[in-house]
Backbone as a ProteinNet text record, in pm:
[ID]
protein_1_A
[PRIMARY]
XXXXXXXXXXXXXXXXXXXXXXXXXXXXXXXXXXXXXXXXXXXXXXXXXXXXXXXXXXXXXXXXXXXXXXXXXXXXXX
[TERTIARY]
1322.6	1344.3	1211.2	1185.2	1082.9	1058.8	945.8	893.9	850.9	862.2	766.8	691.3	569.8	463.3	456.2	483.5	413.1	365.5	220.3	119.8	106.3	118.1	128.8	32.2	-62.8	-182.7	-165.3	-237.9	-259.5	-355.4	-282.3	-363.5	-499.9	-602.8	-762.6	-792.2	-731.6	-755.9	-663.1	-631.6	-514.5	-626.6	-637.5	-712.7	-641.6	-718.8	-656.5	-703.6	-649	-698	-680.3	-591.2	-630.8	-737	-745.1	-854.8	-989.6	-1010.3	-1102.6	-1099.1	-1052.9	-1064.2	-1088.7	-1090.1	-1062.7	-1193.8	-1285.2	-1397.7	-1463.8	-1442.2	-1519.9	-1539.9	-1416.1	-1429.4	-1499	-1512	-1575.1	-1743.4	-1805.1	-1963.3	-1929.9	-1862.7	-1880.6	-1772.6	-1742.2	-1692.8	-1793.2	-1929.2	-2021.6	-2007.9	-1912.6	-1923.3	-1977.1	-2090.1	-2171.3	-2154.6	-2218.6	-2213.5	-2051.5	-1949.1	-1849	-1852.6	-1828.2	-1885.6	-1739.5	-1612.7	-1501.7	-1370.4	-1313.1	-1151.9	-1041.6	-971.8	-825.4	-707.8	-610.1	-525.4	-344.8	-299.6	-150.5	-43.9	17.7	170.3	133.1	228.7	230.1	355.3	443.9	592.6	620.7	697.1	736.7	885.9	936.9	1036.8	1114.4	1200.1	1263.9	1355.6	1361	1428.5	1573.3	1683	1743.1	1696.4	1691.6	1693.8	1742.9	1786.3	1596.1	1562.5	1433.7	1397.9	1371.7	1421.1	1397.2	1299.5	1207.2	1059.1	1079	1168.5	1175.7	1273.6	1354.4	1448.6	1386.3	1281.1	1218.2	1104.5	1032.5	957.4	1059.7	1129.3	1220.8	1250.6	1255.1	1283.8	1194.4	1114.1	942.3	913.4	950.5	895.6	1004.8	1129.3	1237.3	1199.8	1187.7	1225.4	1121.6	1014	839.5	764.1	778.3	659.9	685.6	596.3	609.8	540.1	621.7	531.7	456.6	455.9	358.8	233.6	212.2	96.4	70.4	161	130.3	96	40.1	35	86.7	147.6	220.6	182.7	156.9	93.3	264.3	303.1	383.5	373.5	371.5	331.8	476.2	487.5	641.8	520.9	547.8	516.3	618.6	572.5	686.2	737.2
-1473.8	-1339.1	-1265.7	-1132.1	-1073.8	-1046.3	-1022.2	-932.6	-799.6	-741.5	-576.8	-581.1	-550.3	-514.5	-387.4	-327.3	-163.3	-187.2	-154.8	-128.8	46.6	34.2	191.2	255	355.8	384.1	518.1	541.2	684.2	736.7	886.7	961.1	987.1	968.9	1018.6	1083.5	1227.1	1327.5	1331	1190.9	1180	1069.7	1083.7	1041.4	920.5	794.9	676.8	607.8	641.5	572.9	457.5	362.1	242.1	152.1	220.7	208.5	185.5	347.9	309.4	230	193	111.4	-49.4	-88	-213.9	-191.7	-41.4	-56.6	-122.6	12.7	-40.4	-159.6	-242.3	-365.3	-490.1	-442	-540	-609.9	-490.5	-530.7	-629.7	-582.9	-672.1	-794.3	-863	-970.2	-1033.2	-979.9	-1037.1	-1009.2	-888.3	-874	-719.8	-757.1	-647.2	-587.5	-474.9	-430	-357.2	-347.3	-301.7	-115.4	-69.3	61.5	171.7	112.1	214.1	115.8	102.9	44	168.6	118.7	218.9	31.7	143.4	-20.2	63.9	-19.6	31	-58.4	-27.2	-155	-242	-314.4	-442.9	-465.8	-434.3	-505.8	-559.6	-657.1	-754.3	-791.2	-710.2	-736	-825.3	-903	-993.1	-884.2	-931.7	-794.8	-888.8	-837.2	-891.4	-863.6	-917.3	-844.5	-784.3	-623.2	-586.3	-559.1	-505	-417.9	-292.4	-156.4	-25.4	37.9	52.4	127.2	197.2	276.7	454.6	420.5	335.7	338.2	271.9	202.4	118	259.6	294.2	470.4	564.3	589.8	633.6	543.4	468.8	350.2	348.4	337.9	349.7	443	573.3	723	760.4	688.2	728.1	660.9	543.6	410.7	375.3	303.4	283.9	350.2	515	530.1	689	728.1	865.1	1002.4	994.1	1072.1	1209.1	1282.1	1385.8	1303.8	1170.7	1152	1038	936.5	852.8	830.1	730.3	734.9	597.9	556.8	403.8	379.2	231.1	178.4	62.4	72.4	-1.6	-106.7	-248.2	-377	-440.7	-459.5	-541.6	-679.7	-783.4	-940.9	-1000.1	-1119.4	-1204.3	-1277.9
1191.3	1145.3	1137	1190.7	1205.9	1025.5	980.4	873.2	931.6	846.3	794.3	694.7	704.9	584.4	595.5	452.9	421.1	305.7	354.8	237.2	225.9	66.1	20.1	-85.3	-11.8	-69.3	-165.9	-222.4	-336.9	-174.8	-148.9	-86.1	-102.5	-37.1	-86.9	-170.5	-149	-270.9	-391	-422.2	-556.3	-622.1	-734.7	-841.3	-864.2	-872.4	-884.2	-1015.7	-1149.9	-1241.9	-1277.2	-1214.5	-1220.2	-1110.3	-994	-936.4	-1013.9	-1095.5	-1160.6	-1319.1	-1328.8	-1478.4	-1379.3	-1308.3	-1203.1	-1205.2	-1164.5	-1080.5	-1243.6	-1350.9	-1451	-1520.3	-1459.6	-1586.5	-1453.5	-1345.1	-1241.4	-1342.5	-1324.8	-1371.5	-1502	-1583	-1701.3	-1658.8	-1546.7	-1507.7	-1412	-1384.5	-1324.8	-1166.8	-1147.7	-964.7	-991.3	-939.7	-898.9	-755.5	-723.4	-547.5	-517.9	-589.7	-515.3	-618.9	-488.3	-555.8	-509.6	-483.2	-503.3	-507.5	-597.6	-578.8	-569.8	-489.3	-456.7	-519.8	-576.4	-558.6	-521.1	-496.6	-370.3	-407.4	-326.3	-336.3	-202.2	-228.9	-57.1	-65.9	19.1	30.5	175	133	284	293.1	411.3	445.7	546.9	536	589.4	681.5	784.3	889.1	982.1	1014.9	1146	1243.3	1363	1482.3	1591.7	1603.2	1656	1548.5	1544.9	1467.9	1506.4	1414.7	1430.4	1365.7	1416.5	1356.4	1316.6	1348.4	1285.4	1180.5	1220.4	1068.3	934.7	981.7	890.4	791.2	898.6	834.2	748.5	760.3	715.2	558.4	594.8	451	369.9	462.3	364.2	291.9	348.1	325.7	224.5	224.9	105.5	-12.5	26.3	-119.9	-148.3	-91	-91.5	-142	-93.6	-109.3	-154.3	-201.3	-289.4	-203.6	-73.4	2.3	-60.2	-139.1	-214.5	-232.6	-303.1	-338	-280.2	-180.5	-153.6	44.7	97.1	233.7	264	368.7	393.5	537.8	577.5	680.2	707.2	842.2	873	984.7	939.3	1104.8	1091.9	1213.4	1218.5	1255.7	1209.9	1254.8	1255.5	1371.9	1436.5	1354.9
[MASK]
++++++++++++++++++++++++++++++++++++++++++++++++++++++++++++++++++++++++++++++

């Protein structure tokens, strides 16, 4: 059975405050050097086959993902 991964991001210009509370509590966990966190969803879908790309975007862009503030990346793997 094929999978789908959609990873689902906070648009650039949308303020990510848990991003930053992640960045802030890094230093005082001893990891220095990382100088921006974004953080997202990851979902993986178990698919029949075929698979329909566009019906799958569509799925994403309804149920996933919050298209106003959010952006979604879609891979079908074997």
């Amino acid at each position: 059975m094929p999978r789908v991964v959609v990873d689902v991001m906070l648009k650039p210009e949308i303020l990510d405050p848990q991003g930053s509370a992640i960045l802030g509590a890094l230093p005082r966990l001893g990891f220095d050097g990382v100088n921006s966190v974004r953080q997202g969803k990851h979902f993986e879908l178990e698919v029949s086959e075929p698979v329909d790309e566009a019906r799958l975007r569509v799925l994403a862009d309804t149920l996933l993902a919050n298209s106003v503030i959010e952006e979604f990346t879609l891979r079908v793997l074997p």
